[in-house]
C-alpha positions in Angstrom: 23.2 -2.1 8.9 20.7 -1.9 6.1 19.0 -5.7 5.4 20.1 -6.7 2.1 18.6 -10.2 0.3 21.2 -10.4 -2.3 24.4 -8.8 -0.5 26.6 -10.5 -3.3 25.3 -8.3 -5.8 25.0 -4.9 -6.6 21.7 -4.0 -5.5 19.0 -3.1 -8.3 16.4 -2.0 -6.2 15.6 -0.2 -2.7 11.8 -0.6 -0.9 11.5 2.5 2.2 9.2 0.4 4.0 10.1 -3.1 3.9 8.7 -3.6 7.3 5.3 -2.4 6.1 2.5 -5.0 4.9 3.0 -3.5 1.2 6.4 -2.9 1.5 7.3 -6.4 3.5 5.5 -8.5 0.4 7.3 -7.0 -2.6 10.9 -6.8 -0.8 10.1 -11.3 -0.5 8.5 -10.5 -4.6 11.9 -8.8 -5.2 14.0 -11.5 -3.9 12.3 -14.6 -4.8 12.1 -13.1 -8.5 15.9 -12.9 -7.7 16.6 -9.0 -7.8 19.4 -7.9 -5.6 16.8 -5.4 -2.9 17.8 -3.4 -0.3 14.9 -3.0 2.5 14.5 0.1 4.6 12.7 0.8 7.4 12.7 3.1 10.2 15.3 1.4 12.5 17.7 0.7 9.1 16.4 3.8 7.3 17.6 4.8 3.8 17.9 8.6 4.9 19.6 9.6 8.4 19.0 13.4 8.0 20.3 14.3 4.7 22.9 11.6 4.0 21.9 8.5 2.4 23.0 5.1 2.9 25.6 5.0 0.2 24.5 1.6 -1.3 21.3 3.9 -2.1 22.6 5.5 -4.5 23.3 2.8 -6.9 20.0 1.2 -7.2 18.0 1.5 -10.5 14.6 1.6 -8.7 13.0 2.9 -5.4 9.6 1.6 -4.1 8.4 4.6 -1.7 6.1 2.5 0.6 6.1 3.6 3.9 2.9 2.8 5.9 2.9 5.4 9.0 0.5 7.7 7.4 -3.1 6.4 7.5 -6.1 8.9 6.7 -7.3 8.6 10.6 -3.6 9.8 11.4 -3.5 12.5 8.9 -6.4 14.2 10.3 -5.2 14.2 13.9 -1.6 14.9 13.5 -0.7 17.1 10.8 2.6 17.6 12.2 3.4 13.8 11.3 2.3 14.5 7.7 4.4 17.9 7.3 7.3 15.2 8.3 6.8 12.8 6.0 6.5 14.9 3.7 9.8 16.7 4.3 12.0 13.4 4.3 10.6 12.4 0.7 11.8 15.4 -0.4 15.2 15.5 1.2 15.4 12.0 -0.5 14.2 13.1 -3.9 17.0 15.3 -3.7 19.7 13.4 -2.9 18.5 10.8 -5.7 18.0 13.7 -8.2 22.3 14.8 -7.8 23.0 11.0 -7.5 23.5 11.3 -11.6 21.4 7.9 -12.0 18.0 9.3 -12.4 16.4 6.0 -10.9 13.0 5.4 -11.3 10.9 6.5 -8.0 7.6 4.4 -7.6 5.1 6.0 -5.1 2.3 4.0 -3.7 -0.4 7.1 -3.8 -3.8 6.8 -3.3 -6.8 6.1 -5.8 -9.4 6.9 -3.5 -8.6 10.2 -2.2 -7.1 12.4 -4.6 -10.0 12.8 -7.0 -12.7 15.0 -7.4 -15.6 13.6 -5.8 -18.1 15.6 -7.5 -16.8 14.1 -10.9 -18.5 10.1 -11.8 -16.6 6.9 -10.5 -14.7 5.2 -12.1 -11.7 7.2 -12.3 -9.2 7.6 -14.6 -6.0 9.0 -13.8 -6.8 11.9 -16.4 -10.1 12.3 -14.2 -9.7 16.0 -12.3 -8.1 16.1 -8.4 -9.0 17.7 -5.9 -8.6 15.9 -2.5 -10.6 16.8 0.4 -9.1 14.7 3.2 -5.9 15.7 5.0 -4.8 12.3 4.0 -5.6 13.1 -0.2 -3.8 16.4 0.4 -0.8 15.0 1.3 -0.7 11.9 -1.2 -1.7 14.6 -3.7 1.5 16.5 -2.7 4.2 13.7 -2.6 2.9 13.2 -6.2 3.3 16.6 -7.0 7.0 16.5 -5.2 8.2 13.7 -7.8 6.8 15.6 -10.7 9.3 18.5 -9.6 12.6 16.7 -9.4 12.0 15.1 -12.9 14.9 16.5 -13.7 17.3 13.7 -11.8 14.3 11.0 -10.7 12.0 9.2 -13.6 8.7 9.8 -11.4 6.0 6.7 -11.2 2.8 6.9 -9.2 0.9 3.9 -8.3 -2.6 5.6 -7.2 -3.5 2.2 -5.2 -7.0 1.7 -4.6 -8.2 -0.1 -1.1 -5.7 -2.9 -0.8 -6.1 -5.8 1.6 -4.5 -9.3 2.3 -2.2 -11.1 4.1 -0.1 -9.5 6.7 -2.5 -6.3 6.5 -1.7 -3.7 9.3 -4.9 -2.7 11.3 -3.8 0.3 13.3 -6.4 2.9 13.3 -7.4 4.0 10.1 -6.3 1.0 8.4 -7.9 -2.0 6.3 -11.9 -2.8 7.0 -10.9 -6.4 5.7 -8.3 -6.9 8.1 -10.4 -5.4 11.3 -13.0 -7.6 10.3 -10.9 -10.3 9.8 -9.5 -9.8 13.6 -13.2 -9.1 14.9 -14.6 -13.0 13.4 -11.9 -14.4 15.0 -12.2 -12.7 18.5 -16.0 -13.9 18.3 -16.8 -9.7 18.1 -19.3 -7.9 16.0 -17.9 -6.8 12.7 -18.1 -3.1 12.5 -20.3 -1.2 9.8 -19.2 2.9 8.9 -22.5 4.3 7.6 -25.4 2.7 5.7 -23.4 0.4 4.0 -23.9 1.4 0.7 -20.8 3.4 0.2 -18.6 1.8 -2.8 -14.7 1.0 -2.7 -12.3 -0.5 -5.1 -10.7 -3.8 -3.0 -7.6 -5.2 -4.4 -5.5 -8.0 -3.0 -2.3 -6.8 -1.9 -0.7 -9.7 -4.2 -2.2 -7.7 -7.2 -0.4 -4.5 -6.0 2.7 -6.3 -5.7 2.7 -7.5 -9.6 2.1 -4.1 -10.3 5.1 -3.2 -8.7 6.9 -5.7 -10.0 5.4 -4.6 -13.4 7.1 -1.5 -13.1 10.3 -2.8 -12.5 10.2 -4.7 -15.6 9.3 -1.5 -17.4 12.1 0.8 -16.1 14.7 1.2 -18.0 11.4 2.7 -20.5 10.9 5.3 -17.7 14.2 6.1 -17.1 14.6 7.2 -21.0 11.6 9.5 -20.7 10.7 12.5 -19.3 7.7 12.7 -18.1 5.7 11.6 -14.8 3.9 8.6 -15.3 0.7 8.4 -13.2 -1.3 5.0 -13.0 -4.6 3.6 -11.5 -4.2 -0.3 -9.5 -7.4 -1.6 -8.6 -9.7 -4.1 -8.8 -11.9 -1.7 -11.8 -14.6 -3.0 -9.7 -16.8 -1.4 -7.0 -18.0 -3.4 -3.8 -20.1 -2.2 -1.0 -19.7 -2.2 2.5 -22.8 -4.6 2.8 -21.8 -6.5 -0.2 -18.4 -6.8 1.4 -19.9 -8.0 4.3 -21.9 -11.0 2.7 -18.9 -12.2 1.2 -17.1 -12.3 4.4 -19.5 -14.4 5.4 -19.8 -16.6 2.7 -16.0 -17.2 3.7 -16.5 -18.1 6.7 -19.0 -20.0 6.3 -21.6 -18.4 8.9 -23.6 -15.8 9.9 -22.0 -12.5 11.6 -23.3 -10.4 13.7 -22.9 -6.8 12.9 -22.9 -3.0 14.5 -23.5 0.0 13.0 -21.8 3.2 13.5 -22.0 6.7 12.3 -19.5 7.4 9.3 -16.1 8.9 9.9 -16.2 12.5 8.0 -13.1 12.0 6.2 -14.5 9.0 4.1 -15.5 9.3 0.5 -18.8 7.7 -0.5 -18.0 6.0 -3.5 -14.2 5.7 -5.3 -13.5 3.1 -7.7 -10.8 3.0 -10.5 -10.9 2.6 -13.9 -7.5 0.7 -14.2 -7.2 0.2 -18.7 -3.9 2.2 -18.2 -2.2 0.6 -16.4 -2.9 -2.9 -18.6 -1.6 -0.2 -21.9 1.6 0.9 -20.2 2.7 -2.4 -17.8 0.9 -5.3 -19.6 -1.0 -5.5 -16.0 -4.1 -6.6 -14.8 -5.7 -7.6 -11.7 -5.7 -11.2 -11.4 -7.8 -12.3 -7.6 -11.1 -12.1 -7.8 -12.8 -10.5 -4.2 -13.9 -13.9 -3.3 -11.2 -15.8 -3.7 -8.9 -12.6 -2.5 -11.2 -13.1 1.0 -10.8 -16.7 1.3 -6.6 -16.4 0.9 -6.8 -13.5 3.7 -9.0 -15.6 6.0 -7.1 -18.4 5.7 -3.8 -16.3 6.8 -5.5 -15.5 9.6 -6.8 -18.3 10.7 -3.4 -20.1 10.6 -1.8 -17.0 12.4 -4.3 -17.5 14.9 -3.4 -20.9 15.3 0.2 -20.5 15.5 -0.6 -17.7 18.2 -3.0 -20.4 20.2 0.1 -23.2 20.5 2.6 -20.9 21.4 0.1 -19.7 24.4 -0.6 -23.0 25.4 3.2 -24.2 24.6 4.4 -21.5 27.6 1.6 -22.3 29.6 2.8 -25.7 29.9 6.4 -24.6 30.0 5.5 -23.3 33.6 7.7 -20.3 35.1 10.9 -22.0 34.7 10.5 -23.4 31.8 
């Protein structure tokens, strides 16, 4: 059974990848702005093959925001990202005959699918040319949605580095959140590089308003027909060593660092110029880095918390308890 937050109602809107860190914050966004949401995920999925889940094909909107393809992941398993890519496009299908035309809304990437050789900050009419197997294939799920125009109103969210609350930190994931996990552990907090390579860092609650953003504007996508492509980022640009003093300054102490060699599928610098996006949604980032850092460390720290009683709760409960 597909988990539904407003089963009473005729759903408006679906999220593949409501068990994702994205995914899981706008499907609670959805329903605590009270829109009827259906969340998918891979044990509930939206697609089993080629047939949908039939309460699919009634929503106005679907967030694509799956989180099982990282950049570290794409370069060692391009089968996995051949598959991904397959499923979205059985499902753009099966939206595009649905007769609906329901807005799509990828979460792409802002970091990977632009020309490196052009100037930071981008703008989404700023040339592409990825060079990662990760910016390939964001590059072609965009690309995918442009195609089925036709019977799918096609939005792309090109996301910039997003961090926060409930932040996976598999490989290839989220500096913030490894970092996060490494001050609490009492471990050194890792350094790719120099240090001096620039990212765009937005809080994953100024994603989610983007989203939500979108929403608001949909039945204005549905009546055109064009793809709409749009920057989310901070517009800022914040280096690895600048990053790191912050952190610090949120914790309130000095931590000790290690250096390692940069992984090659990295860009140097990628920041987004996000003026767009405030045009078309009536967006803008709202959390500044600081104050972004302090709400993460603070989820953390009570996470740990909770995890230290519940230790010491079955430690005391004994074998039999």
């Amino acid at each position: 059974m597909v988990p539904s937050f407003s089963p009473a109602n005729e759903p408006l809107a679906a999220v593949i990848g409501a068990d994702g860190s994205l995914g899981a914050r706008l499907v609670r966004a959805l329903w605590w702005k009270g829109v009827p949401t259906l969340g998918y995920t891979a044990e509930h999925p939206a697609m089993r093959g080629s047939i949908p889940d039939p309460d699919l094909l009634g929503v106005d909107v679907v967030f694509f925001v799956p989180d099982r393809m990282s950049p570290a992941v794409a370069e060692r398993d391009p089968d996995r990202v051949s598959e991904s890519i397959a499923e979205l496009r059985v499902l753009l299908t099966v939206l595009s005959v649905s007769g609906r035309r329901p807005v799509v809304v990828l979460e792409g990437s802002g970091g990977t699918v632009y020309d490196a050789t052009c100037e930071p900050p981008y703008a989404e009419l700023t040339a592409v040319n990825p060079t990662t197997a990760y910016g390939r294939a964001k590059l072609e799920q965009e690309e995918a949605l442009a195609a089925a125009v036709d019977g799918i109103a096609p939005v792309v969210l090109r996301v910039a580095n997003f961090y926060g609350p409930g932040q996976r930190t598999s490989a290839g994931y989220g500096v913030v959140g490894h970092w996060m996990e490494a001050a609490l552990a009492g471990e050194p907090l890792r350094i790719l590089g120099h240090g001096g390579s620039r990212r765009d860092y937005i809080h994953i609650a100024d994603v989610t308003s983007a989203m939500l953003a979108v929403l608001r504007r949909a039945p204005a996508f549905r009546a055109d027909k064009r793809p709409v492509v749009l920057n989310i980022g901070s517009g800022e640009s914040t280096s690895l060593n600048e990053l790191h003093r912050q952190f610090e300054a949120v914790v309130g102490r000095t931590l000790v660092s290690e250096r390692d060699k940069a992984r090659s599928f990295d860009r140097q610098d990628s920041w987004l110029d996000v003026r767009r996006a405030a045009e078309v949604l009536g967006w803008r980032p709202r959390i500044t880095l600081a104050d972004g850092l302090a709400d993460t460390w603070r989820s953390y720290l009570a996470r740990h918390e909770r995890d230290a009683r519940a230790r010491t709760g079955n430690r005391a409960a004994g074998p039999g308890g």
